[in-house]
N, C-alpha and C positions, 0 to 999 in steps of 0.2 A: 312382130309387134303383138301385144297384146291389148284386151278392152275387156274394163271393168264393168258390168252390168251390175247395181244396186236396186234388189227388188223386195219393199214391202211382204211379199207375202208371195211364194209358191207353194204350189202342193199340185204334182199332176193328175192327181182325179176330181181336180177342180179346174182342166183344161178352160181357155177363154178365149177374149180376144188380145190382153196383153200376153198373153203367153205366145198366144199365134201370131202375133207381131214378131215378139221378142225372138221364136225358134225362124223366121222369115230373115232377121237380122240379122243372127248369128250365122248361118248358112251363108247367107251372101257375103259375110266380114272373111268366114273359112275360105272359101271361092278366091276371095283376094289374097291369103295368105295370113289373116289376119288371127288370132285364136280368142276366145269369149270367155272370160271364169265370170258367173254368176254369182255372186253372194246374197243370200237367200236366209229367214230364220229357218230354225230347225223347226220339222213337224213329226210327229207320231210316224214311228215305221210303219212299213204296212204297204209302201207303192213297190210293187215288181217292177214297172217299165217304168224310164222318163224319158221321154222324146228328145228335151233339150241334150242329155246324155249323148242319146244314139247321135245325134248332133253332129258330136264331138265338143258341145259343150261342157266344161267343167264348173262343177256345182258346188260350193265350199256355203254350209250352213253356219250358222252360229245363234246363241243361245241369246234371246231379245223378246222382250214384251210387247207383242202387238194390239193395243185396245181397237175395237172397231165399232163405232160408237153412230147408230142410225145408216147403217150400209146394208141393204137386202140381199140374201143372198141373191 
């Protein structure tokens, strides 16, 4: 079986807590047998590692306008 993760916005050198959720999830889903494809927009190349990757999660980007309008980094 598979599970579709839909996420606003990654990028791993902006590691967090929903990402540390998200790579807690996917781990435990793998464990069961289960596999994770995350869709994610596309960001700027540039990350050498992705954790959720090492994973064995699979990360399919696509091209989306994300406004962020009064969010701190």
């Amino acid at each position: 079986m598979k599970v579709a993760h839909l996420l606003r916005k990654y990028n791993p050198a902006e590691w967090g807590g929903t990402e540390t959720a998200l790579y807690g999830l996917c781990d435990g889903l793998r464990q069961g047998g289960v596999s994770s494809v995350v869709y994610c927009p596309s960001i700027p190349a540039g990350a050498k590692s992705d954790p959720l990757t090492e994973a064995g999660c699979v990360i399919k980007r696509f091209h989306a306008c994300v406004p962020i309008w009064g969010i701190s980094p």
